[in-house]
PyMOL Python script that loads the backbone (N, CA, C, O; Angstrom):
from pymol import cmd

cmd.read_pdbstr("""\
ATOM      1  N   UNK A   1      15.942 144.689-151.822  1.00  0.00           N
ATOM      2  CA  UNK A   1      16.475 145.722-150.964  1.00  0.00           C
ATOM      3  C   UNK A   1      15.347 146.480-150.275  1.00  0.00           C
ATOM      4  O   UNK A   1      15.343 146.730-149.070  1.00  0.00           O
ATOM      5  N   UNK A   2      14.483 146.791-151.050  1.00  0.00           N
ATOM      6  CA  UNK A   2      13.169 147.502-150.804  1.00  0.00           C
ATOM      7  C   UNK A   2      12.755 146.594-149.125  1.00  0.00           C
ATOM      8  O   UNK A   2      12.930 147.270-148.111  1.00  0.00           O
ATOM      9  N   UNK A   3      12.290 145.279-148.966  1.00  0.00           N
ATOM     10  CA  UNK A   3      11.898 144.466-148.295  1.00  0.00           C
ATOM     11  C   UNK A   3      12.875 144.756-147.174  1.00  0.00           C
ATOM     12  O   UNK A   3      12.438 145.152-146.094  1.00  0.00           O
ATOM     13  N   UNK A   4      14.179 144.581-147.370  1.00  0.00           N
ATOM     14  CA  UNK A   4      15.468 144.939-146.061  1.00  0.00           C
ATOM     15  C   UNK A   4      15.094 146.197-145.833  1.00  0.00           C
ATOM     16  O   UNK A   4      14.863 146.177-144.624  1.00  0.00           O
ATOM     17  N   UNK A   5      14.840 147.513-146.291  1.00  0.00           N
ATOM     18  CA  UNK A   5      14.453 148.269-146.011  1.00  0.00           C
ATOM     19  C   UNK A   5      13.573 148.546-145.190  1.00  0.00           C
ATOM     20  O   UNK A   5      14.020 149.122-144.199  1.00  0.00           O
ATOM     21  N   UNK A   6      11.965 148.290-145.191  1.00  0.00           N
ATOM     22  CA  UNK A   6      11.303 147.899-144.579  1.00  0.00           C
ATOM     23  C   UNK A   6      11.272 146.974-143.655  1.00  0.00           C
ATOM     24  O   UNK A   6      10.258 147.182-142.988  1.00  0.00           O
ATOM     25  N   UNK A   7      11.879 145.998-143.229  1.00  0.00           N
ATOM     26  CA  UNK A   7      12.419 145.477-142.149  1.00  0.00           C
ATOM     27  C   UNK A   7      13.160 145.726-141.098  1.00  0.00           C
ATOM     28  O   UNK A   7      13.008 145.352-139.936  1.00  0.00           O
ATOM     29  N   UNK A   8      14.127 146.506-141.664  1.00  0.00           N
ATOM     30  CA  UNK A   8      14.925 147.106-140.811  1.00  0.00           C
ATOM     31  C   UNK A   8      14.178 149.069-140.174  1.00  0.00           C
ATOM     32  O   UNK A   8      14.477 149.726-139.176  1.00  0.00           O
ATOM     33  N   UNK A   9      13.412 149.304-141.065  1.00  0.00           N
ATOM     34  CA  UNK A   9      12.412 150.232-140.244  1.00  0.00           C
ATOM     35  C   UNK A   9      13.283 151.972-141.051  1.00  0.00           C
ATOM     36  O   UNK A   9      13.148 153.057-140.486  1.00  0.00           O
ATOM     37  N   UNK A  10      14.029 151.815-142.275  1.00  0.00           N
ATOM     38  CA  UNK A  10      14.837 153.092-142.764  1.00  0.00           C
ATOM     39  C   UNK A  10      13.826 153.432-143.374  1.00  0.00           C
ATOM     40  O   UNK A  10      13.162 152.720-144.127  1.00  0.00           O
ATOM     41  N   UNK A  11      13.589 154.832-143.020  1.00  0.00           N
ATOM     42  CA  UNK A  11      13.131 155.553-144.366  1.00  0.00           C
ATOM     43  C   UNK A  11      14.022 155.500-145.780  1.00  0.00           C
ATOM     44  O   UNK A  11      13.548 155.412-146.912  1.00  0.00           O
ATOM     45  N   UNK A  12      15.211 155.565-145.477  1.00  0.00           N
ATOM     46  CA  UNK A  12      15.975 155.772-146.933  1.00  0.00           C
ATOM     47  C   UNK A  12      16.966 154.593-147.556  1.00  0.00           C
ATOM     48  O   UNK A  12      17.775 153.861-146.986  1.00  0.00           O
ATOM     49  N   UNK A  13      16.739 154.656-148.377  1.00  0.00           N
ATOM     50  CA  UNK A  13      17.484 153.496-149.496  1.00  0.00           C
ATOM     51  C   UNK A  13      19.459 153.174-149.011  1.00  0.00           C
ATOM     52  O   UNK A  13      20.141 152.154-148.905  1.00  0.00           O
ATOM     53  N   UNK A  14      19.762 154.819-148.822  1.00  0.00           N
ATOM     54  CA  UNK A  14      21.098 155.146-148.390  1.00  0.00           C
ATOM     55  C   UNK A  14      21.581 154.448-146.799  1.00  0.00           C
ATOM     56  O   UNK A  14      22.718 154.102-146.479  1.00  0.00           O
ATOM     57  N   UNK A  15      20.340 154.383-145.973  1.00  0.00           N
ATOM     58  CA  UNK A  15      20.372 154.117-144.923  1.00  0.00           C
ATOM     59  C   UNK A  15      20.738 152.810-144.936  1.00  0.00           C
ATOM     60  O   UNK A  15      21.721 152.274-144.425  1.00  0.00           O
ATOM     61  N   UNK A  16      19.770 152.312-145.627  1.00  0.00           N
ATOM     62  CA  UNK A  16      19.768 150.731-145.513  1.00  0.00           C
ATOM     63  C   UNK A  16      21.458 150.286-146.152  1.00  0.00           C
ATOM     64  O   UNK A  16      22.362 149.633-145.628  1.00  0.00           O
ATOM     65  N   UNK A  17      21.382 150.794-147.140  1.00  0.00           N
ATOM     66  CA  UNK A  17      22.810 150.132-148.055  1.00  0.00           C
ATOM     67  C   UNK A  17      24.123 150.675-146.652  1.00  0.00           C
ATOM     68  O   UNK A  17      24.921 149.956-146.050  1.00  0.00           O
ATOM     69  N   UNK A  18      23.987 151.533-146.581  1.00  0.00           N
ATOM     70  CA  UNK A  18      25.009 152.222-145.210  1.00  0.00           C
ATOM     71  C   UNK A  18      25.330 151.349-144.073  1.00  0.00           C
ATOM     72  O   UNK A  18      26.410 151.049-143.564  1.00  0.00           O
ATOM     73  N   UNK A  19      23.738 150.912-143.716  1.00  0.00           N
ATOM     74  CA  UNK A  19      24.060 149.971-142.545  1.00  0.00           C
ATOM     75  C   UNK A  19      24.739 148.487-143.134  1.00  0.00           C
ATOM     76  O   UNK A  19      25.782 148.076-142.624  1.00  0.00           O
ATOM     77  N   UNK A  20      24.166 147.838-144.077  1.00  0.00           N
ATOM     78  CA  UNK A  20      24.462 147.014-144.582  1.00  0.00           C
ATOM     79  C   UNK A  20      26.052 146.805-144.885  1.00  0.00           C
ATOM     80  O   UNK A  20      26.494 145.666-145.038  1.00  0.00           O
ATOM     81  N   UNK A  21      26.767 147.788-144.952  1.00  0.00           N
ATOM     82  CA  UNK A  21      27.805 147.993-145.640  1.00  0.00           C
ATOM     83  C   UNK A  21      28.116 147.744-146.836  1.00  0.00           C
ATOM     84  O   UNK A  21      29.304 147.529-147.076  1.00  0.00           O
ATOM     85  N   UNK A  22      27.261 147.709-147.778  1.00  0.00           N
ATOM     86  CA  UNK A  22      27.874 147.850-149.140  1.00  0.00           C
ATOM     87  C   UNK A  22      27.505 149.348-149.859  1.00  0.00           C
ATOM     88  O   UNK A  22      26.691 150.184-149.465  1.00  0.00           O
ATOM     89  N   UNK A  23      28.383 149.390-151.041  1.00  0.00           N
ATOM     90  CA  UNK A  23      27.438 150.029-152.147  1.00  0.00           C
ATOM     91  C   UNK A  23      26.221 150.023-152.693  1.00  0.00           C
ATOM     92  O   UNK A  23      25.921 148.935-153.184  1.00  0.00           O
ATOM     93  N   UNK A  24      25.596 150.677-152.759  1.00  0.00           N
ATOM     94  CA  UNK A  24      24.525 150.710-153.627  1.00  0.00           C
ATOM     95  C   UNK A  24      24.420 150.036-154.723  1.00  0.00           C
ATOM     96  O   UNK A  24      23.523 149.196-154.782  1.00  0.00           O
ATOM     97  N   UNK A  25      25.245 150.218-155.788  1.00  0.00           N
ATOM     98  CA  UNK A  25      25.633 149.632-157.125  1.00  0.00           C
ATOM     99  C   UNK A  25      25.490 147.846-156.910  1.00  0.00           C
ATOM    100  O   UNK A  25      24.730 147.116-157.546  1.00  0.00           O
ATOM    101  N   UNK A  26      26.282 147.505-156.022  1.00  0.00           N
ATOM    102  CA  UNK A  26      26.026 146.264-154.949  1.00  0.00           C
ATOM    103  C   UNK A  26      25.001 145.484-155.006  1.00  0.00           C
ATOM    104  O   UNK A  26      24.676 144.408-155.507  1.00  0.00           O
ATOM    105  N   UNK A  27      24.423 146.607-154.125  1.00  0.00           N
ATOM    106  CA  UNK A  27      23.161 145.889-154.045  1.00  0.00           C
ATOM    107  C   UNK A  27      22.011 145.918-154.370  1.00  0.00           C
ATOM    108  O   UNK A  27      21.034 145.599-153.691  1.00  0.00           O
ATOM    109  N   UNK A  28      22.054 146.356-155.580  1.00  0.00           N
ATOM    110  CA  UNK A  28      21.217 146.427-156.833  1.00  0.00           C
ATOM    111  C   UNK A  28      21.356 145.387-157.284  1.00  0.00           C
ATOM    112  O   UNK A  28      20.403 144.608-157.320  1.00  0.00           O
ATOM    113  N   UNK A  29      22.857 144.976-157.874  1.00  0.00           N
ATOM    114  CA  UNK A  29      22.797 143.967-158.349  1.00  0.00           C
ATOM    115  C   UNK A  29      22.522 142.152-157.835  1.00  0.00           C
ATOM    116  O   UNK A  29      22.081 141.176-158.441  1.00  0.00           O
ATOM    117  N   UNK A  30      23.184 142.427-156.046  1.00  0.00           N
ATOM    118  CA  UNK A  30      22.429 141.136-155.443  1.00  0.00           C
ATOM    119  C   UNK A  30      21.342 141.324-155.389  1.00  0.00           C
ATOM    120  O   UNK A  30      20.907 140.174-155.318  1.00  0.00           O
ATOM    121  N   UNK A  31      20.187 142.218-155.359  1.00  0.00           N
ATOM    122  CA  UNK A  31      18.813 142.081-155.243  1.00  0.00           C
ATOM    123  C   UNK A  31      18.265 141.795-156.673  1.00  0.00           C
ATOM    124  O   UNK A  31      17.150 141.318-156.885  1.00  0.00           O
ATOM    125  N   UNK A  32      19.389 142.221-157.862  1.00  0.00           N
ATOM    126  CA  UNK A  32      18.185 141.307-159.264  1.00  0.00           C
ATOM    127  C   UNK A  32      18.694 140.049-159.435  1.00  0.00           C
ATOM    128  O   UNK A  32      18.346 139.225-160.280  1.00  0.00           O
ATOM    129  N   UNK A  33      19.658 139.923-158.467  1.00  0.00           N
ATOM    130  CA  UNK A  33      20.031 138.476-159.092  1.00  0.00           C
ATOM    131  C   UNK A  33      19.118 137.541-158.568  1.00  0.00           C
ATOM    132  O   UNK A  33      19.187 136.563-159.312  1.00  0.00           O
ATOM    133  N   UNK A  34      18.381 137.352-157.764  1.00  0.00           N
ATOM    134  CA  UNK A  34      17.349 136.718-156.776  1.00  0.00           C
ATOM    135  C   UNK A  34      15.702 136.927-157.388  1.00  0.00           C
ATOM    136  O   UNK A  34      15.439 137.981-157.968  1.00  0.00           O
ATOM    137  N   UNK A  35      15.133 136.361-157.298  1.00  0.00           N
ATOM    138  CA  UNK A  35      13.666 136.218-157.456  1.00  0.00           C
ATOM    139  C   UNK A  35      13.023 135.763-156.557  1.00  0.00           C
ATOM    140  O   UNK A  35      13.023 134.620-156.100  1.00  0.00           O
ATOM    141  N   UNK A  36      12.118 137.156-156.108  1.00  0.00           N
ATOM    142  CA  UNK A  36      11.445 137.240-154.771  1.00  0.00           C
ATOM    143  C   UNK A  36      10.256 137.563-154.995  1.00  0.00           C
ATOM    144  O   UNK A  36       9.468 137.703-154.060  1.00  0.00           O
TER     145      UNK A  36
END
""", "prot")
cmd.dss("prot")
cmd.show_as("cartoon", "prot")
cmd.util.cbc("prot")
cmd.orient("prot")
């Protein structure tokens, strides 16, 4: 998420998940499910 973050140019964590449209909770969990 951190990386989408920075890509997309948000200062904030909220931003990113916002634009994205999910939850947070979300996408916590698709980002540990992955190894990056």
């Amino acid at each position: 998420m951190r990386a989408v973050q920075l890509l997309l140019g948000h200062t904030k964590m909220d931003s990113t998940v916002r634009y994205l449209g999910v939850e947070l909770e979300d996408a916590l969990a698709i980002a540990e499910a992955f190894e990056i």
